[in-house]
Every structure is written in C-alpha cells, then in structure tokens.
TIMI-2910 file (N, C-alpha, C, CB; in pm, 1 decimal, decimal comma, always signed):
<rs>
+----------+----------+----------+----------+----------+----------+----------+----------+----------+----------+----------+----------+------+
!      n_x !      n_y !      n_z !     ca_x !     ca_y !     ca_z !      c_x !      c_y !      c_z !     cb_x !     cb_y !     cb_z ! resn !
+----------+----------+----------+----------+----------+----------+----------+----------+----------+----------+----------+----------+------+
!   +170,6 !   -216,4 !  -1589,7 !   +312,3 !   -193,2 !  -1568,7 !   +392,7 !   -257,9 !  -1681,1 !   +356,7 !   -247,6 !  -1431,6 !  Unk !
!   +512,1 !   -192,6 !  -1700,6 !   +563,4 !   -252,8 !  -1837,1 !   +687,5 !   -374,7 !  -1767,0 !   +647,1 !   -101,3 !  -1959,7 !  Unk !
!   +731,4 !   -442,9 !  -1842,8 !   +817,5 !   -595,1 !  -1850,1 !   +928,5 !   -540,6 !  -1744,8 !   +897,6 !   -653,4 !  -2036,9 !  Unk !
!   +966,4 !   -393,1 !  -1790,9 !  +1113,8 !   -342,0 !  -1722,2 !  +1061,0 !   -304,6 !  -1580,2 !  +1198,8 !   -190,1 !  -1807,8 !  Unk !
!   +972,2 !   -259,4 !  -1531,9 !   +905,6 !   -234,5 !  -1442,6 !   +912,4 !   -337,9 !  -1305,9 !   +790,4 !   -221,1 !  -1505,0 !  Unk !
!   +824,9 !   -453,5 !  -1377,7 !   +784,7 !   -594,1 !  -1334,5 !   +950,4 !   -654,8 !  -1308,6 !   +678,2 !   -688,9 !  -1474,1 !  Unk !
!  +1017,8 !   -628,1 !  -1393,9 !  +1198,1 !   -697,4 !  -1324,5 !  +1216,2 !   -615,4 !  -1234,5 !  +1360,4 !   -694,0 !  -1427,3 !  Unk !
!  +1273,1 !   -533,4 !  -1256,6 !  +1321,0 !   -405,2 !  -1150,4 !  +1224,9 !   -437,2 !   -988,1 !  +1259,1 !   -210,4 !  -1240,6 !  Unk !
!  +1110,7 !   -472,8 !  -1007,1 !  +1039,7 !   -479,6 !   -884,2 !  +1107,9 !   -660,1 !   -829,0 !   +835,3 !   -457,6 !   -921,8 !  Unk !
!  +1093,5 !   -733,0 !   -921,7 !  +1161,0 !   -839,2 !   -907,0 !  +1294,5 !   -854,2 !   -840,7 !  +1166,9 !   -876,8 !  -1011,2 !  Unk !
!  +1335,6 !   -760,2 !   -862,4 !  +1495,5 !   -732,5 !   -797,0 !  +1497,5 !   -692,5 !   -686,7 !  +1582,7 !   -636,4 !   -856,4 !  Unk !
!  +1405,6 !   -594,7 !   -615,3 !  +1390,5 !   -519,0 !   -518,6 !  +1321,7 !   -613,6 !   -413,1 !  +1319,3 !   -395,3 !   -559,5 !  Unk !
!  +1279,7 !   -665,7 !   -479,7 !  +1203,6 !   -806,0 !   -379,3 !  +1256,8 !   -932,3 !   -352,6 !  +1079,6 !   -860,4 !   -436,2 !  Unk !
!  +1391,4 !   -915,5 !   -448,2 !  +1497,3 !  -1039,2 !   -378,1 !  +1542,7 !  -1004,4 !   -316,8 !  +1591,4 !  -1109,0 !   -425,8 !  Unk !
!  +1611,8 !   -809,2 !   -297,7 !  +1686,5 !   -825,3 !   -222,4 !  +1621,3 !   -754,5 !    -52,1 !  +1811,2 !   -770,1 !   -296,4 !  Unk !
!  +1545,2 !   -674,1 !    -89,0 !  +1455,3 !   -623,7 !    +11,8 !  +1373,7 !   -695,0 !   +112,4 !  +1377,0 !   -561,3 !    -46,5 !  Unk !
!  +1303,6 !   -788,8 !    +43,4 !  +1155,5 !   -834,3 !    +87,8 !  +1148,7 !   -982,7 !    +60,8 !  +1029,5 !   -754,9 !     +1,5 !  Unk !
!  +1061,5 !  -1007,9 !    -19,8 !  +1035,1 !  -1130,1 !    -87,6 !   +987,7 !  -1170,5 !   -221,0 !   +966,7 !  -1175,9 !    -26,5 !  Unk !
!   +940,2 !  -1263,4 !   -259,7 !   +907,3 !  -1283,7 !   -413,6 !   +754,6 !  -1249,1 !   -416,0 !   +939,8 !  -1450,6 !   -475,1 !  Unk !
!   +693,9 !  -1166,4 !   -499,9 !   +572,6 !  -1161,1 !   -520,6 !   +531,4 !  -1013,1 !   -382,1 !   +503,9 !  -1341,1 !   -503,9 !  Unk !
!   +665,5 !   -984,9 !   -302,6 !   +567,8 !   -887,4 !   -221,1 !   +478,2 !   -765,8 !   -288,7 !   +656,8 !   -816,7 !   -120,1 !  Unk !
!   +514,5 !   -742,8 !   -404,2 !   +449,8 !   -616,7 !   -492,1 !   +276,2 !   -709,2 !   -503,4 !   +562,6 !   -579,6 !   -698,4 !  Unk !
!   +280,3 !   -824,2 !   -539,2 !   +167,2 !   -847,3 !   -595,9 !    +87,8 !   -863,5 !   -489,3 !   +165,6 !   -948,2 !   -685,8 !  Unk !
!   +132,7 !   -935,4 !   -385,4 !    +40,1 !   -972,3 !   -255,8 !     +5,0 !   -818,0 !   -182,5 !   +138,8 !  -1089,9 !   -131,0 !  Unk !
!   +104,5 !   -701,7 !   -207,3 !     -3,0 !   -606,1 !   -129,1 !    -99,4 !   -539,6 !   -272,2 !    +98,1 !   -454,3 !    -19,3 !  Unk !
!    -84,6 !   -534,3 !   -323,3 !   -185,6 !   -512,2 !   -461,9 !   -312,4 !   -547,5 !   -444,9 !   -148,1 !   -592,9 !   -586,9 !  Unk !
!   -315,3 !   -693,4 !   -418,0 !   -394,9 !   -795,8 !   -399,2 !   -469,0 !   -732,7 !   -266,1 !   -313,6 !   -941,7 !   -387,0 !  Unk !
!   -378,5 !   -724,6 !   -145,9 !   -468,9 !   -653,0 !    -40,5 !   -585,1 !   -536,5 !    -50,1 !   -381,9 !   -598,9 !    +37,4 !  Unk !
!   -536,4 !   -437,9 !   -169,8 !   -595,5 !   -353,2 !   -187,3 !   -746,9 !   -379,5 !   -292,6 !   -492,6 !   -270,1 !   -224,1 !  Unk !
!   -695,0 !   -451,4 !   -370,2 !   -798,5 !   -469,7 !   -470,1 !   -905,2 !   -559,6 !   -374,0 !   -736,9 !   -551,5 !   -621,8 !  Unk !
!   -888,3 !   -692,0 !   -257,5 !   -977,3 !   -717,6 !   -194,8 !  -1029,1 !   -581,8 !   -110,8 !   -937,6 !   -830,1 !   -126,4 !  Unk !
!   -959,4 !   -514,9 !    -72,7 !  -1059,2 !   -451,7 !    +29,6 !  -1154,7 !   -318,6 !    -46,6 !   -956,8 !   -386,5 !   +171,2 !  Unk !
!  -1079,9 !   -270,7 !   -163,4 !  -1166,3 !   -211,0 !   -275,5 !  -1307,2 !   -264,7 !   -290,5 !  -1098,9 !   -232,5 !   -407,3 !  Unk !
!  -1273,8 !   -373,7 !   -313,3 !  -1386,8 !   -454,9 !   -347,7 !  -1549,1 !   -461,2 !   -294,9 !  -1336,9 !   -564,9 !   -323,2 !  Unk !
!  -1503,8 !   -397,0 !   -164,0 !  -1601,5 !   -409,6 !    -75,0 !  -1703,9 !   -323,2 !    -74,2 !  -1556,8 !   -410,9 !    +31,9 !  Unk !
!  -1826,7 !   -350,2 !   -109,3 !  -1954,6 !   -258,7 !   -138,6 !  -1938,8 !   -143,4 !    +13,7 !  -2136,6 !   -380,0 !   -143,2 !  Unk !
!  -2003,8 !     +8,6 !    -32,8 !  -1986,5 !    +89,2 !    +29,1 !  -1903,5 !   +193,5 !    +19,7 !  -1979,4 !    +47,7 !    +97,6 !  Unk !
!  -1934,2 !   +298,5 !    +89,5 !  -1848,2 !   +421,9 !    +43,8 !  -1703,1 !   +417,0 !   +175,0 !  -1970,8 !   +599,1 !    +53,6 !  Unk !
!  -1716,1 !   +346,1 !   +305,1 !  -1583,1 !   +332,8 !   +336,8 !  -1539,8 !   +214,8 !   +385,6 !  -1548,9 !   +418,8 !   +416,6 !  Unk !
!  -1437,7 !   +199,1 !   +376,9 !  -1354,1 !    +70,1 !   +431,7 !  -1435,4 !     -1,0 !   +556,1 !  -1192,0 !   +121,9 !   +491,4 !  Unk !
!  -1462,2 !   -104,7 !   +507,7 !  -1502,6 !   -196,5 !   +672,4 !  -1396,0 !   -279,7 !   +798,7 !  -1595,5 !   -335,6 !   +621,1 !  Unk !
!  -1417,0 !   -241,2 !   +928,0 !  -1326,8 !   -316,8 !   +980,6 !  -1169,8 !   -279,3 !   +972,3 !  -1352,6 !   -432,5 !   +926,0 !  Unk !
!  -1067,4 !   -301,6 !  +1066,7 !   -947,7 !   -218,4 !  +1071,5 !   -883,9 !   -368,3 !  +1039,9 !   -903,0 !   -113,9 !  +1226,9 !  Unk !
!   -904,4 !   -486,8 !  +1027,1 !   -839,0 !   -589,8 !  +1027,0 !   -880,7 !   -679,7 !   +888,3 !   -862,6 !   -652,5 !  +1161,3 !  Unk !
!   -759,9 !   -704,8 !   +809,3 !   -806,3 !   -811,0 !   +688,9 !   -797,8 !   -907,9 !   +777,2 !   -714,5 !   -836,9 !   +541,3 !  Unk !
!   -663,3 !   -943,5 !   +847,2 !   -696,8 !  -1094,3 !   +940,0 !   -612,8 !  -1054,5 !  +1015,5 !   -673,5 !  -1261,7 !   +885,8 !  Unk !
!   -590,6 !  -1102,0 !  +1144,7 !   -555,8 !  -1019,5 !  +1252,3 !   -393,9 !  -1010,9 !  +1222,2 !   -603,8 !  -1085,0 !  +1405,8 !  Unk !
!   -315,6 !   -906,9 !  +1237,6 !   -165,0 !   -895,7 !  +1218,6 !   -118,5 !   -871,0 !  +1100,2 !    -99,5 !  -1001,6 !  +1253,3 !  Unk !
!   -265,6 !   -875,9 !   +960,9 !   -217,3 !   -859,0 !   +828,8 !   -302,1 !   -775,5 !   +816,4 !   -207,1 !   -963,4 !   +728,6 !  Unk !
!   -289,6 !   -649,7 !   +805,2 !   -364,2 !   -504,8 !   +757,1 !   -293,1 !   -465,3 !   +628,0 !   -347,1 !   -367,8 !   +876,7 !  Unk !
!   -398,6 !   -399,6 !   +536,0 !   -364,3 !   -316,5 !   +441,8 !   -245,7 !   -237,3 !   +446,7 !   -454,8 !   -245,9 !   +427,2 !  Unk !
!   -269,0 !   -170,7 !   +540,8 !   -146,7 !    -50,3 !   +554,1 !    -31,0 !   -142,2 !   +574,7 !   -161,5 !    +73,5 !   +697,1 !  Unk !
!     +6,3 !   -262,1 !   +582,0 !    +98,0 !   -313,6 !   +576,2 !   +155,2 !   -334,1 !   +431,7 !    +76,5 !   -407,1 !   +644,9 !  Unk !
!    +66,7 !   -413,9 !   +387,4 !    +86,9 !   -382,3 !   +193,7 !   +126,2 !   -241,7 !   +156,7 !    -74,8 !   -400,4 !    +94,5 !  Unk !
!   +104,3 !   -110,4 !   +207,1 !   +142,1 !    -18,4 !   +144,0 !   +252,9 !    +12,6 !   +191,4 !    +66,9 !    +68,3 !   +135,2 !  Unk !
!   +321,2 !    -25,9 !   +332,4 !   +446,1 !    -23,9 !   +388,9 !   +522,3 !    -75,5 !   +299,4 !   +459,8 !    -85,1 !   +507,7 !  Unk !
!   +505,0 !   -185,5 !   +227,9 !   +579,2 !   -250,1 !   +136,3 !   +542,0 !   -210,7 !    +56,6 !   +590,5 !   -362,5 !   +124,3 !  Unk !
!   +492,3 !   -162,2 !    -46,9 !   +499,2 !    -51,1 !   -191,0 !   +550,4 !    +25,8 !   -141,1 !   +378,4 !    +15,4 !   -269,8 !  Unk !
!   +596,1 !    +92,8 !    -19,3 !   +667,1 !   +210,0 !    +12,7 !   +814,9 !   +179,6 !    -16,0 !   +641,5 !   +253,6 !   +159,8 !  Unk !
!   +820,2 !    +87,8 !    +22,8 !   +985,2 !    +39,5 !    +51,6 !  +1011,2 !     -1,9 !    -74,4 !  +1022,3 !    -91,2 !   +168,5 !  Unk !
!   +908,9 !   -102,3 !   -143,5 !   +968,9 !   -127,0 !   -282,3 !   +997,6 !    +52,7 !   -383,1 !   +827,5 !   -250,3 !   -373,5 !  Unk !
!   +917,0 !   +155,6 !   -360,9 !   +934,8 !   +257,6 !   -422,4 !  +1084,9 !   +320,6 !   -407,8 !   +832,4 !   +336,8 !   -382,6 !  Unk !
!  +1098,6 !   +286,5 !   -294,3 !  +1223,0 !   +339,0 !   -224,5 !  +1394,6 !   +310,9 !   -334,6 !  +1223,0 !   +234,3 !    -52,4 !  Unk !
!  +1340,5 !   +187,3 !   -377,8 !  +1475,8 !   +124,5 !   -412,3 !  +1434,2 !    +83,4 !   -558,7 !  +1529,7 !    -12,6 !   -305,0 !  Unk !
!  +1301,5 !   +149,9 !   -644,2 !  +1327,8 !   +127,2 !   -758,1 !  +1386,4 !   +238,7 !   -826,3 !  +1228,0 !    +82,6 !   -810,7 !  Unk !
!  +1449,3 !   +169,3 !   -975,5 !  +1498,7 !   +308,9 !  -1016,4 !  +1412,2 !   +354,4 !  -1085,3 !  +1618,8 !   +323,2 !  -1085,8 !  Unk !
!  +1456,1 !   +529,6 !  -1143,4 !  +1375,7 !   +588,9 !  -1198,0 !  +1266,5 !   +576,2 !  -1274,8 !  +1419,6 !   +630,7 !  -1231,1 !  Unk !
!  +1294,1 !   +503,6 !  -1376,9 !  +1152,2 !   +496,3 !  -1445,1 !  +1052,9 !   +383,9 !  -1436,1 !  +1170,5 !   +505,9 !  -1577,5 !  Unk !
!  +1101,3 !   +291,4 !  -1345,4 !  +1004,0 !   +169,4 !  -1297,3 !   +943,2 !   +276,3 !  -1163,3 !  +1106,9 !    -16,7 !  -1238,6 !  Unk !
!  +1022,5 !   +368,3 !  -1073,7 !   +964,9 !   +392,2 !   -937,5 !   +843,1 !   +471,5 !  -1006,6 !  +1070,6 !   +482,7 !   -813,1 !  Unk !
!   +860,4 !   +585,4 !  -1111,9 !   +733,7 !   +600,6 !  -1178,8 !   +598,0 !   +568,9 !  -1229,8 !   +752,1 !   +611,1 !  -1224,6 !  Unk !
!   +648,6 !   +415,2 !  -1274,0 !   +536,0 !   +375,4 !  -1333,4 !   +449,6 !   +280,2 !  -1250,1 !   +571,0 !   +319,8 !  -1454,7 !  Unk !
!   +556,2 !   +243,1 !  -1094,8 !   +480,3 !   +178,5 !  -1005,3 !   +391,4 !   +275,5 !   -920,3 !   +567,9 !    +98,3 !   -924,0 !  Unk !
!   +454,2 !   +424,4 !   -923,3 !   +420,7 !   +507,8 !   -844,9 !   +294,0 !   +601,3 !   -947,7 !   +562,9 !   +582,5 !   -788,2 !  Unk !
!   +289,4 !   +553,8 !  -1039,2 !    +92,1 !   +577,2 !  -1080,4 !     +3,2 !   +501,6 !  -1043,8 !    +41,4 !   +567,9 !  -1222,7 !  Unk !
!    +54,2 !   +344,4 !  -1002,1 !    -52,8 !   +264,2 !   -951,9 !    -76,1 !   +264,2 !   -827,3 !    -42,8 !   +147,7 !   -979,9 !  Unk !
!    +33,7 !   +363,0 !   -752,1 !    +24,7 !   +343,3 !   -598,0 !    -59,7 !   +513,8 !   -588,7 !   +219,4 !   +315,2 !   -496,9 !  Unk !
!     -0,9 !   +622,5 !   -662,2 !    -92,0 !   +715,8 !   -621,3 !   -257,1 !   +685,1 !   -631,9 !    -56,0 !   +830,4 !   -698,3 !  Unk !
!   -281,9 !   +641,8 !   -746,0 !   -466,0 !   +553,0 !   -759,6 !   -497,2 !   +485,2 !   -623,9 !   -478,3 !   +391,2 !   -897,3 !  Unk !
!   -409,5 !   +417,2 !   -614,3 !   -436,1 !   +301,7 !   -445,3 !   -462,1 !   +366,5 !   -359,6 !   -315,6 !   +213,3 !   -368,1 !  Unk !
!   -358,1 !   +492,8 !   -329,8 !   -343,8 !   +634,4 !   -243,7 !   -489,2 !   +694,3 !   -206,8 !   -257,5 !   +758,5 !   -339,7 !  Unk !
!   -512,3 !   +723,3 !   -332,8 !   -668,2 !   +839,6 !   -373,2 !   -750,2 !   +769,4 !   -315,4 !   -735,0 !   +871,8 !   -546,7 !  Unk !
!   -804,4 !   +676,0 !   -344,7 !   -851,0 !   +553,2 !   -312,9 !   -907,9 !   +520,1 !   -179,7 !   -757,7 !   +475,7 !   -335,2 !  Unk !
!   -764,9 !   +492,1 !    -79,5 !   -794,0 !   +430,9 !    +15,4 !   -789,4 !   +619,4 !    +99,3 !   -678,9 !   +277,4 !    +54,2 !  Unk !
!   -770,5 !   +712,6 !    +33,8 !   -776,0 !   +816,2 !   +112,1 !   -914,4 !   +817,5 !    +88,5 !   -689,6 !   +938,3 !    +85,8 !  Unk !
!  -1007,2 !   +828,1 !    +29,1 !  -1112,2 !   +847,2 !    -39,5 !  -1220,2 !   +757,3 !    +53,5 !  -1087,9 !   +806,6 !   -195,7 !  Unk !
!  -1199,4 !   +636,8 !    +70,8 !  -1258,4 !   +582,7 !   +156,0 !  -1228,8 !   +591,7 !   +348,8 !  -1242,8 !   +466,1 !    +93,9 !  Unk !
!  -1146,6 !   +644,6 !   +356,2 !  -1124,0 !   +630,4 !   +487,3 !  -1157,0 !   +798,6 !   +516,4 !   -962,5 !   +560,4 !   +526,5 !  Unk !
!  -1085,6 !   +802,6 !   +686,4 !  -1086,6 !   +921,4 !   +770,2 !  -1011,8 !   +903,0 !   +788,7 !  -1149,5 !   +962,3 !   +859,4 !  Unk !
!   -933,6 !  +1062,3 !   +866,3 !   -867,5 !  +1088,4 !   +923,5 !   -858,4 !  +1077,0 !  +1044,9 !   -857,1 !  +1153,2 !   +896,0 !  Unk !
!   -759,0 !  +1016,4 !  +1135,5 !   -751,6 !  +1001,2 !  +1282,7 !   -650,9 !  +1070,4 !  +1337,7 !   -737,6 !   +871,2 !  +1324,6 !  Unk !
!   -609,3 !  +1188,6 !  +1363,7 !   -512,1 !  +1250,7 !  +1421,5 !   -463,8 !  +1200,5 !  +1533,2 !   -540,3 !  +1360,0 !  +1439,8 !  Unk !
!   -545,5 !  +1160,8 !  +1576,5 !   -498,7 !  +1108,6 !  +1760,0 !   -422,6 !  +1020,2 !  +1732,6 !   -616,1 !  +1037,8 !  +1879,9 !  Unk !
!   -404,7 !   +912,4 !  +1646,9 !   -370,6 !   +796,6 !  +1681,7 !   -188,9 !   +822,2 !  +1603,6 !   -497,0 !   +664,6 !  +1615,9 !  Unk !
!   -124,3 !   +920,9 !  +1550,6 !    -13,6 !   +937,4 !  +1497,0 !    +81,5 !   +936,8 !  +1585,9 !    -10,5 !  +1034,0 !  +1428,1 !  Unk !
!   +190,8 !   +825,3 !  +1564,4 !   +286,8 !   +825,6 !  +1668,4 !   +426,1 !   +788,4 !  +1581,4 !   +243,6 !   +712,8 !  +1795,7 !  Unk !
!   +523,5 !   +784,0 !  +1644,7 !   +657,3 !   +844,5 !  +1617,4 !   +692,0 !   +691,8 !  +1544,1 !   +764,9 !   +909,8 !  +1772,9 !  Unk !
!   +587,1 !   +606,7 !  +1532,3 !   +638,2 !   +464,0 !  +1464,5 !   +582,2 !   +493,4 !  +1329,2 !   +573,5 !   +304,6 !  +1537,0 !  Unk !
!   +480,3 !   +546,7 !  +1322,4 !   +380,7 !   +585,5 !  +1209,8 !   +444,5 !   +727,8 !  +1137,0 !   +212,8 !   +614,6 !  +1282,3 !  Unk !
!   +550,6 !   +752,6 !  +1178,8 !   +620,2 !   +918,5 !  +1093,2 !   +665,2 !   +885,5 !   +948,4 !   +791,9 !   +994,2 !  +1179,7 !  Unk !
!   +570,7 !   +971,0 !   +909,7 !   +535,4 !   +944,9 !   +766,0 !   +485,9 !   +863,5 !   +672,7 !   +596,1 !   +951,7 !   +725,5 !  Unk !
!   +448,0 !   +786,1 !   +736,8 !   +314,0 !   +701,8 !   +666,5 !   +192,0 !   +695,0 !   +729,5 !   +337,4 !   +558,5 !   +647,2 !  Unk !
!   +135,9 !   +834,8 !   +604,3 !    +28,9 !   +893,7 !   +664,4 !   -106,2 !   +757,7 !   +655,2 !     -3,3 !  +1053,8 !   +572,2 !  Unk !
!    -73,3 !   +659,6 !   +601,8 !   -182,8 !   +600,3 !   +591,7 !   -219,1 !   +503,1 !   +654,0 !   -198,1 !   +577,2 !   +502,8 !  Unk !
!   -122,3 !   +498,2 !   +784,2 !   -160,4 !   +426,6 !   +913,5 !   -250,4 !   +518,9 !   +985,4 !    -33,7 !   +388,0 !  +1006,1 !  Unk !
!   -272,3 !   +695,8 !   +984,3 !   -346,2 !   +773,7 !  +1056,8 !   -500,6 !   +796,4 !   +998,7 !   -268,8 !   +895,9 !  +1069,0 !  Unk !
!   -508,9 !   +661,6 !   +928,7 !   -656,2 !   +658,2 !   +876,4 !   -750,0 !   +575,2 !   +944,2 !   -662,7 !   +614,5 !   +740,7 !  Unk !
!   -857,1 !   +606,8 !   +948,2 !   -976,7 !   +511,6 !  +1047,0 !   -992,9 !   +489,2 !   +898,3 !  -1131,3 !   +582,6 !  +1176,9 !  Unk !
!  -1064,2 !   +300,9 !   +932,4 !  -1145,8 !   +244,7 !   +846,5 !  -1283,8 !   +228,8 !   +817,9 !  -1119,0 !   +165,9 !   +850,7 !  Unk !
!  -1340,4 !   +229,3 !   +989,1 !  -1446,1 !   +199,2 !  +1029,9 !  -1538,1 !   +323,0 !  +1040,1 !  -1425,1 !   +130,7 !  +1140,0 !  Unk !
!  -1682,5 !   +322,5 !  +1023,3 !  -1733,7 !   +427,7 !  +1070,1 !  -1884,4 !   +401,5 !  +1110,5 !  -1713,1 !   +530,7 !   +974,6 !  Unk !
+----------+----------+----------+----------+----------+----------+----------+----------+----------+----------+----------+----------+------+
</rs>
C-alpha cells in the first residue's frame, strides 16, 4: 500500500474505529491463512474475536476511504476475499437479516 493510502486509512481509524484497526484485521487473516490445509479450521480465533470480524472492519474502513486509497486497499481485500472464499463453504442456512450483505459471515469454516 502506498504512504497516501496508509494516512487516509489512518484517518478513517481515528475517526471510525481505532488506531491500527486496518492492521489488526490483516493480521487476523494472514494468521488464519497460515494454517496448513485446504480449509479454514474451527469457526473461532478466540471466542468473540472471529475473522469475519476483521473483514467487518475493512468493510467499514472501505466505506469511508477516498478514491484512490479505497482502491488500493480494495486489491488487498479482494486477495483476502478470494482467499478466504477459496477456503471456506457456503452455508445458506445460516444468512440472517444481521448478516445482509456480508456475504462472508455465510461461510462455514469447518469441515
């Protein structure tokens, strides 16, 4: 990500969120990447802190960057995207009106 990028997210996280929320869900992802195997293990990093929470927050930070930072954050989040689509399933059942439009709470981890 470039310098203008990295502020702009900086900004969005003073006034949105918090300091560092871009990096700490990053961080979520790259640990659970990490993990030997073709899908995600376990629906819980530690109980009450799930992945899909980190991407709730890249969602929101996307929301409120401007144009050409929401771009260049939004190549590292489509990769994350592919990714964690790539490793998971689909759970239709479990989509509910809290989860509208973030399809990536309607993913099983486990299999």
């Amino acid at each position: 990500m470039s310098a203008r990028t990295r502020a702009a997210i900086r900004r969005v996280e003073a006034e949105r969120l918090w300091p560092d929320a871009v990096a700490v869900a990053l961080s979520r992802f790259d640990g659970a990447f990490a993990e030997p195997g073709r899908y995600l293990s376990g629906p819980y990093e530690s109980p009450g802190i799930e992945i899909e929470d980190g991407r709730d927050d890249l969602d929101e930070v996307l929301r409120y960057l401007p144009g050409g930072a929401r771009v260049d954050l939004g190549r590292l989040v489509a990769r994350i995207d592919a990714e964690f689509e790539r490793r998971t399933l689909p759970d239709p059942g479990w989509a509910s009106e809290w989860t509208a439009g973030r399809w990536w709470w309607w993913r099983i981890r486990e299999r």
